[in-house]
KOLRO-379125 format. One line per 10 residues: number of its first residue (from 0); their letters; for each residue x negated, y negated, z of N, C-alpha, C, O. Coordinates in steps of 0.2 Angstrom, whole numbers. Atoms other than C-alpha are relative to their C-alpha. Layout:
<sites>
NUM	a	X Y Z X Y Z X Y Z X Y Z | ...
</sites>
This chain:
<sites>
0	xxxxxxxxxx	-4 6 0 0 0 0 -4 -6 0 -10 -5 2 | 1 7 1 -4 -19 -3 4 -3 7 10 -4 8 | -3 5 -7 -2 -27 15 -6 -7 1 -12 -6 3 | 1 7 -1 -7 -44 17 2 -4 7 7 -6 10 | -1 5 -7 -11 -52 33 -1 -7 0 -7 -7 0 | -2 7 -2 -9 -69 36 -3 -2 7 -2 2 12 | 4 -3 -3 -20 -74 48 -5 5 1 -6 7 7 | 3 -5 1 -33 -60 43 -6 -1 2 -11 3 4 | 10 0 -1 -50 -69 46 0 -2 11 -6 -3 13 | 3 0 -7 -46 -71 67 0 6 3 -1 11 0
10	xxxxxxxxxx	1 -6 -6 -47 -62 82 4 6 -3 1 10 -7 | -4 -8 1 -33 -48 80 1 0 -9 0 6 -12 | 1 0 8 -31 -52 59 -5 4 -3 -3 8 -8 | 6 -6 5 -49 -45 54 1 5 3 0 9 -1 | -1 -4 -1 -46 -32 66 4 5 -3 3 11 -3 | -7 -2 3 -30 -27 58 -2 1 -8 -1 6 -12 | 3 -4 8 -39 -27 42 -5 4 -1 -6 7 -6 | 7 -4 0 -55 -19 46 6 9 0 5 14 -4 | -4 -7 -1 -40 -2 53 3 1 -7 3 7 -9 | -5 -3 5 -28 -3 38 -6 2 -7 -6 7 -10
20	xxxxxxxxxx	4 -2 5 -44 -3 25 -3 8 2 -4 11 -3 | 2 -6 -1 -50 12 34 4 8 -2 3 14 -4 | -3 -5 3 -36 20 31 6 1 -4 12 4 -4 | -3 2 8 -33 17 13 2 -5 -4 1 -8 -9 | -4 6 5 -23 4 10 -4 -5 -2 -9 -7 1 | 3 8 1 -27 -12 0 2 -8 6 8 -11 6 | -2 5 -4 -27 -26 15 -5 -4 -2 -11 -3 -4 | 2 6 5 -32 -42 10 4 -7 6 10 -8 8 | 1 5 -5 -35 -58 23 2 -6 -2 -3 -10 -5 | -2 6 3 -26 -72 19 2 -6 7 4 -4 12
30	xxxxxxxxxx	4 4 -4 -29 -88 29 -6 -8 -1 -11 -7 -4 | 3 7 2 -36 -108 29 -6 1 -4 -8 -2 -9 | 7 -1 4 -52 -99 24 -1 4 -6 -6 5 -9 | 1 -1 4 -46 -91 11 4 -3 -5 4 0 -10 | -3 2 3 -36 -104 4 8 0 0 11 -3 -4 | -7 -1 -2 -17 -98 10 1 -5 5 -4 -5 9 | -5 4 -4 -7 -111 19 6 -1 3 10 -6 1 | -7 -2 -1 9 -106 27 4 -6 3 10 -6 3 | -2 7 -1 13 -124 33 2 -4 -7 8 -8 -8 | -1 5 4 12 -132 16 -1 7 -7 -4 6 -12
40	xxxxxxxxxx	-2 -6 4 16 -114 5 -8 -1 -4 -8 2 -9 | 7 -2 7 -3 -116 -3 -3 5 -1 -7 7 4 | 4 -5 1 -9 -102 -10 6 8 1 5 14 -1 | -5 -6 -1 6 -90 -5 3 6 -6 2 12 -6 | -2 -4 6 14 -85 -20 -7 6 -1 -8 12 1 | 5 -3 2 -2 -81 -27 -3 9 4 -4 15 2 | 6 -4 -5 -10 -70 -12 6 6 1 4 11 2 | -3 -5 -2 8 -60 -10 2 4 -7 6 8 -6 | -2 -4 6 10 -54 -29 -3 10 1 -9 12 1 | 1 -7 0 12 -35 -28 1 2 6 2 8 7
50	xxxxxxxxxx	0 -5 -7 13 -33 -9 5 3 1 10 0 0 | -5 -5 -6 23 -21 1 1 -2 7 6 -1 10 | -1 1 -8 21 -27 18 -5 -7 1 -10 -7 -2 | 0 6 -4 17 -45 27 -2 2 6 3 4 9 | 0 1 -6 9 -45 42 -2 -8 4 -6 -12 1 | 3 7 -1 8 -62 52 -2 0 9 0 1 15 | 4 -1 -8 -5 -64 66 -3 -7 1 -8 -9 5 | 3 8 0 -7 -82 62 5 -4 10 10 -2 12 | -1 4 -5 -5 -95 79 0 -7 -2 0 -9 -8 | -2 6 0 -2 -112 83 -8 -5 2 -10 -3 7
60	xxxxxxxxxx	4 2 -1 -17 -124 83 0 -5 6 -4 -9 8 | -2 5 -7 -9 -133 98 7 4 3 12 6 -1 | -4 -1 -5 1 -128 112 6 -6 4 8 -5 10 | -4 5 -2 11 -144 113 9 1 -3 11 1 -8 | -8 -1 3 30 -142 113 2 0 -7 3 4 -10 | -2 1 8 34 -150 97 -5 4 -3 -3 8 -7 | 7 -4 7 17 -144 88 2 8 -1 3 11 -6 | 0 -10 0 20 -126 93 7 1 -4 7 5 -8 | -6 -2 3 38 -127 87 2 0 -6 5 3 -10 | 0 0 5 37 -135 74 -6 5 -7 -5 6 -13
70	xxxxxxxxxx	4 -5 4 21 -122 68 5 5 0 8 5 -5 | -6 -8 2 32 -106 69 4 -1 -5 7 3 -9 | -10 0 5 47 -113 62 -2 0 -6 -2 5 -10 | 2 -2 6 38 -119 48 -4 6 -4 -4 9 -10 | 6 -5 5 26 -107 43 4 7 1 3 11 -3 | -3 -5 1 38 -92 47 5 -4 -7 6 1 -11 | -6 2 2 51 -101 37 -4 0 -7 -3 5 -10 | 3 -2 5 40 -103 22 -4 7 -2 -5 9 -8 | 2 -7 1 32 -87 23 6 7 -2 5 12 -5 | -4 -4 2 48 -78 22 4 -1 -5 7 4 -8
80	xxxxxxxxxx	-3 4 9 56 -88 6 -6 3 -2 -4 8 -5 | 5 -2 6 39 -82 -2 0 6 2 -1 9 -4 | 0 -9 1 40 -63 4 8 1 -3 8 7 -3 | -4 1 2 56 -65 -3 0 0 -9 2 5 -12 | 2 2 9 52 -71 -21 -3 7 -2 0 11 -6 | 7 -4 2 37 -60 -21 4 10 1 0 15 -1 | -3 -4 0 50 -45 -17 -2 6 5 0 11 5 | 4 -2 -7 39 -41 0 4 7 4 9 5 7 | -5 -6 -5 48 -22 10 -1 0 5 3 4 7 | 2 1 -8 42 -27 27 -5 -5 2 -10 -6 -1
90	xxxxxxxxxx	1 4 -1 38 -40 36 -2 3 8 2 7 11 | 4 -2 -7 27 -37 53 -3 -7 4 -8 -10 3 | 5 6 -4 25 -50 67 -3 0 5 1 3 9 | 2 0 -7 14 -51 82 3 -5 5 5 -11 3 | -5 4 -2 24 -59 95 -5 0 10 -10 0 12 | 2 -2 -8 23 -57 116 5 2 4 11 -1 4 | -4 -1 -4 31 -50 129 4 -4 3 2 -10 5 | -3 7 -3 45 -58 137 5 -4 -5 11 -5 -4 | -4 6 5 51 -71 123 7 1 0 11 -4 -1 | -6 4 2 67 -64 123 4 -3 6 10 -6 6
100	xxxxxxxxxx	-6 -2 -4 71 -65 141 0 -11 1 -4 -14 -3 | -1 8 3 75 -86 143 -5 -3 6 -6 -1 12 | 6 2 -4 59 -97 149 0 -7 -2 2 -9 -7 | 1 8 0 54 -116 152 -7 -1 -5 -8 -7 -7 | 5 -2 2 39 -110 144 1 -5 -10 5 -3 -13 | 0 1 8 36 -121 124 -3 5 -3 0 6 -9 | -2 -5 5 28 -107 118 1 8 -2 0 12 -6 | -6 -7 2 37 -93 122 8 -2 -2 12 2 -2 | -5 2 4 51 -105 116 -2 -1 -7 1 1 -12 | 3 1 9 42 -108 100 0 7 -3 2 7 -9
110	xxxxxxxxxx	1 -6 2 39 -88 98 8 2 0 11 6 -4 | -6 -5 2 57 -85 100 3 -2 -4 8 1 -7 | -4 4 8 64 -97 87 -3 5 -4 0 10 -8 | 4 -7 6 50 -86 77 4 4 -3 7 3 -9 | -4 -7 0 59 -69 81 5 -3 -3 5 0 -9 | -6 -1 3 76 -76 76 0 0 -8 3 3 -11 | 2 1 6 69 -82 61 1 6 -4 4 6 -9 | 3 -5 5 63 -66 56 7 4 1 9 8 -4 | -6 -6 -1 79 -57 63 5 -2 -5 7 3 -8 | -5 4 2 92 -69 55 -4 0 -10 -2 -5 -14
120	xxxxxxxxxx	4 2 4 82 -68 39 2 6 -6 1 4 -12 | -3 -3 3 90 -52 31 -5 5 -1 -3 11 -1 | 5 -4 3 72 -44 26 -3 6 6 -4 4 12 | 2 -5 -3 66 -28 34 -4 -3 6 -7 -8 4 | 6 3 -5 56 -32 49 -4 6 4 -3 11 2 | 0 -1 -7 47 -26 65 -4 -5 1 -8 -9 -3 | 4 6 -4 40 -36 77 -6 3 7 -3 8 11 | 1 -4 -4 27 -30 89 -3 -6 7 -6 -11 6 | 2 3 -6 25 -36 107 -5 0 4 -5 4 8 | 5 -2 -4 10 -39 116 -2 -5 4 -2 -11 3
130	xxxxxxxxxx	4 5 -7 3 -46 134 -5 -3 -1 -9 -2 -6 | 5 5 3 -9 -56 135 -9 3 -2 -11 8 1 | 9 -5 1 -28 -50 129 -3 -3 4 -3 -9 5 | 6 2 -4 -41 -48 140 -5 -5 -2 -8 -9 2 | 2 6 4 -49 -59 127 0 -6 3 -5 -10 1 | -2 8 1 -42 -74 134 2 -1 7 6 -5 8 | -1 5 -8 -42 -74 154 -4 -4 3 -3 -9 7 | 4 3 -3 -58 -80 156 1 -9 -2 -2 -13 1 | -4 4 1 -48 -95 146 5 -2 4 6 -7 7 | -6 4 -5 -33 -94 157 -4 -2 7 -1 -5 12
140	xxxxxxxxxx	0 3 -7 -43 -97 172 -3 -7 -2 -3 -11 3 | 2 6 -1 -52 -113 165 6 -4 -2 5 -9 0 | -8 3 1 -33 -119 160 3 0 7 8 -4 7 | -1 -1 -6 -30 -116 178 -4 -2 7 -2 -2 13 | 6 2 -4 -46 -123 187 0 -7 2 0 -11 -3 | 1 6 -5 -46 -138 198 -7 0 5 -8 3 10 | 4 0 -7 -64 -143 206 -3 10 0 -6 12 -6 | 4 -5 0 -71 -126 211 7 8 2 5 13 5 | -5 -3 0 -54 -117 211 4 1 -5 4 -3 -9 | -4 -3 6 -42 -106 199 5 2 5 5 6 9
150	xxxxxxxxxx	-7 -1 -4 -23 -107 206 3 4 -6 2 2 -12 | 0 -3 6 -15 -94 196 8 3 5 7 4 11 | -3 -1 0 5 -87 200 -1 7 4 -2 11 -1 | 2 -10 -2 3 -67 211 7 4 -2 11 8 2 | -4 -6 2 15 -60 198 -3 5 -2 -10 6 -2 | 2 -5 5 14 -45 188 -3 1 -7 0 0 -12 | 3 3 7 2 -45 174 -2 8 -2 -3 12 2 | 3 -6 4 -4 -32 161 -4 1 -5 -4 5 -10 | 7 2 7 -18 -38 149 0 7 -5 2 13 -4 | 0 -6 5 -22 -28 135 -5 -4 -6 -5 -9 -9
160	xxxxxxxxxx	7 2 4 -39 -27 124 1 -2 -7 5 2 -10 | -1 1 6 -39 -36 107 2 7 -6 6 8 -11 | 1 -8 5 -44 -17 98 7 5 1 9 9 -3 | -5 -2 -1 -28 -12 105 8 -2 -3 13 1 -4 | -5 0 1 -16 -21 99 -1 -1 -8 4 -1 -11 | -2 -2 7 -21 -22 82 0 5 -5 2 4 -11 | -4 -8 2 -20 -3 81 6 -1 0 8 -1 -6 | -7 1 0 -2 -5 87 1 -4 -8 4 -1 -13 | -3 2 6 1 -18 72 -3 5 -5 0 10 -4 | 5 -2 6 -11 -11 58 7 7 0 11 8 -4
170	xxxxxxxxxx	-4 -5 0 0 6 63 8 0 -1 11 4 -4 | -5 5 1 16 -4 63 0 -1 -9 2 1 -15 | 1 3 9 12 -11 47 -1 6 -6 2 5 -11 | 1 -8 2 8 6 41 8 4 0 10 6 -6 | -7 -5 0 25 14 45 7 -4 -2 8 -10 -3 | -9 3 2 45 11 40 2 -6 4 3 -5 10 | -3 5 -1 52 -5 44 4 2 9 8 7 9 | -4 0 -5 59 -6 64 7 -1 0 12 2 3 | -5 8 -3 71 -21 63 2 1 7 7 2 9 | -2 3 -8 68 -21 81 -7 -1 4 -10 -4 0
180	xxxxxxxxxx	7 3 -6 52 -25 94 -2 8 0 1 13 -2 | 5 -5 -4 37 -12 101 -4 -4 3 -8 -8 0 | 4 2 -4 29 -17 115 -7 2 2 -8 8 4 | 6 -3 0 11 -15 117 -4 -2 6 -9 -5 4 | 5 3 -6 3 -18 135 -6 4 2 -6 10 0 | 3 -4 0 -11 -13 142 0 5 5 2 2 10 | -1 -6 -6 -13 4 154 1 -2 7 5 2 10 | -1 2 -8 -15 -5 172 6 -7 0 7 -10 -5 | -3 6 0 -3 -17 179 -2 -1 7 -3 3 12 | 3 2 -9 -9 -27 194 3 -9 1 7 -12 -2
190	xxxxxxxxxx	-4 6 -2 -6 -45 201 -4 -4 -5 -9 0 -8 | 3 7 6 -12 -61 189 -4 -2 4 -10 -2 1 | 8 2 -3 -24 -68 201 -4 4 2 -10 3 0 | 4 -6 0 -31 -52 206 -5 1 -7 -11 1 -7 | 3 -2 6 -34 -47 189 -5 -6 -5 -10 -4 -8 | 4 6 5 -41 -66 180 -7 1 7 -13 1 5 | 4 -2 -4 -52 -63 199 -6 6 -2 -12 5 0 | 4 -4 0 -60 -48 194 -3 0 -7 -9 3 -8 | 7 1 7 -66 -54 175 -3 -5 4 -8 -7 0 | 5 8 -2 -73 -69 186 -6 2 3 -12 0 2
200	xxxxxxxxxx	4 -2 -4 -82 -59 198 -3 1 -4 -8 -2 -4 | 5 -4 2 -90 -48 187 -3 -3 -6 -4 2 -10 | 4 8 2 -97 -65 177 -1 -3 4 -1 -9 2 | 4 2 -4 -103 -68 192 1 -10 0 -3 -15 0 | -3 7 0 -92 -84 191 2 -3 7 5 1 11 | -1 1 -8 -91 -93 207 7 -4 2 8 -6 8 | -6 5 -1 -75 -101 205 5 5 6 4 11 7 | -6 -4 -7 -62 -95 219 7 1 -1 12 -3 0 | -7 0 3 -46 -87 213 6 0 6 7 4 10 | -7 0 -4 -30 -93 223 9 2 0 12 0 -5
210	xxxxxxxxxx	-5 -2 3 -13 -86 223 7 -6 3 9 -8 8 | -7 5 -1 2 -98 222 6 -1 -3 7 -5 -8 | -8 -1 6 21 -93 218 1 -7 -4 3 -6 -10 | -4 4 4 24 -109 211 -8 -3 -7 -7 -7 -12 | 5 1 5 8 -111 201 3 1 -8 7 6 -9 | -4 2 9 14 -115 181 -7 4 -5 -13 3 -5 | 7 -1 4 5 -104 168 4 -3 -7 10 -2 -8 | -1 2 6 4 -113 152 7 -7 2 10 -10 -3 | -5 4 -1 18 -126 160 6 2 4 9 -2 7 | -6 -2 -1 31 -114 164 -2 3 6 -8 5 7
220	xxxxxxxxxx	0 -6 -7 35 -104 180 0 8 0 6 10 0 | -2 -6 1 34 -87 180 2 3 8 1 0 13 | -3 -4 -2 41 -72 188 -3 7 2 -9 8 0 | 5 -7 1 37 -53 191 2 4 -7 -2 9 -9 | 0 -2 5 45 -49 175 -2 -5 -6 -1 -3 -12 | 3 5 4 38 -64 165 -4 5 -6 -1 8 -11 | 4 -1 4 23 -57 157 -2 7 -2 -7 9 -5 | -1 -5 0 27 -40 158 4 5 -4 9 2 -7 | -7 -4 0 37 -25 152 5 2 2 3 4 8 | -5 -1 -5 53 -21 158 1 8 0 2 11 5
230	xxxxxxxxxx	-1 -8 3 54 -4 150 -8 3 -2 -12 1 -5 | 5 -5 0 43 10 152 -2 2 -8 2 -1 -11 | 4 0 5 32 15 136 -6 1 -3 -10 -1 1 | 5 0 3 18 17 124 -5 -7 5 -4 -12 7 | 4 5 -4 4 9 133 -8 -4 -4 -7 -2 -10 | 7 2 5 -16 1 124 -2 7 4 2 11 7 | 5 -6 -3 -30 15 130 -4 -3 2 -7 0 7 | 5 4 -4 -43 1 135 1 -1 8 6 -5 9 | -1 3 -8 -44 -2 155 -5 -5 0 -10 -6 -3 | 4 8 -3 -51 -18 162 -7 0 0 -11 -3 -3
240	xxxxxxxxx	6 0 -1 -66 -11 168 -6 0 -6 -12 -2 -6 | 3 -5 5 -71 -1 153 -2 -6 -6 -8 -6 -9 | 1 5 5 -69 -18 141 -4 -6 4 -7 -10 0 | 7 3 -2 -79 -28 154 -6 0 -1 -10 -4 -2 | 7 -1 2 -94 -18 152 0 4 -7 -5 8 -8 | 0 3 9 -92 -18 133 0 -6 -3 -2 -6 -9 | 0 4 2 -91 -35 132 -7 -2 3 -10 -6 0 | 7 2 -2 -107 -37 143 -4 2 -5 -9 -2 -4 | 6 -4 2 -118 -27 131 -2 -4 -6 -7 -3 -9
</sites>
């Protein structure tokens, strides 16, 4: 198959194409770098002639209410008028946990306008759901840092390694159309400060992780089902530790 990623040259993108090339299919990285623009449809037509399947693992360049909302809306909404034309059989979104249940959050409100988009849109879908990557705590705790302190919310959290979730897509993209969600978190689940705590330690980061219910992540307040699964299921295979000391090396 001809599956075209959107978003193919970042983090979970080239991974998504380095798996689908491996096995077999034609995937092909589309993206500012290679001249696709799903904002301003540049490049689009072009890059989707002949595809079977769309994957979109493209983000928002800001996380500011409007910008975030208006990047999904747009770029889902052009992206799917052009899989459309081009006569595309599946369309696969990277999404996150949560979005559908109702949040203060802009951009887990921007991700769920997404989803409807895609749902409301008539064309075969799935959508795959995933928590946050380990990738990106050492991130949430400087988004969180005051001084020589990290205040961070003592819900329930469930990271999950970049290599994991772009198995789930790339496999996703690979198989028959959903039109409904797959959740992809990763195997341990523990508290949110504990866990952004123990990549800090062992980066021998001196900062001091604090827990406090009313701590805002990204703006919004969470909960114990915020950032989690509700329903039991398929889990990543990476644990915390194991991609600690892989990332060290």
């Amino acid at each position: 198959m001809k599956i075209v990623v959107i978003g193919g040259t970042g983090l979970i993108g080239s991974k998504v194409i380095t798996r689908l090339t491996e096995h077999g299919h034609e995937a092909v990285a589309a993206s500012h770098n290679t001249g696709v623009n799903t904002i301003t449809g540049e490049g689009l037509a072009d890059v989707l002639a002949g595809a079977d399947v769309v994957v979109d693992v493209t983000n928002s360049p800001s996380f500011e209410a409007k910008a975030v909302l208006d990047f999904f809306t747009t770029s889902t909404t052009n992206l799917l008028a052009a899989e459309k034309d081009a006569g595309v059989g599946h369309h696969v979104a990277l999404s996150i946990v949560g979005v559908e249940r109702p949040s203060e959050g802009a951009y887990f409100i921007a991700k769920a306008a997404q989803e409807k988009l895609i749902r409301d849109s008539g064309a075969p879908y799935s959508i795959v759901h995933a928590t946050q990557f380990f990738e990106f705590m050492g991130a949430i705790a400087d988004t969180a840092t005051d001084g020589d302190t990290v205040t961070l919310p003592p819900v329930s959290f469930q990271p999950v390694a970049a290599d994991d979730v772009a198995s789930a897509v790339a496999r996703t993209a690979a198989g028959t159309p959903l039109n409904g969600t797959v959740d992809i978190p990763g195997p341990e689940r523990g508290r949110f400060d504990e866990m952004v705590g123990r990549v800090l330690a062992f980066r021998n980061d001196p900062r001091a992780v604090v827990a406090d219910p009313d701590a805002p992540y990204f703006g919004a307040r969470m909960d114990e089902t915020t950032l989690v699964p509700v329903t039991d299921g398929p889990t990543g295979e990476t644990i915390l530790a194991a991609w600690l000391e892989a990332s060290a090396k």
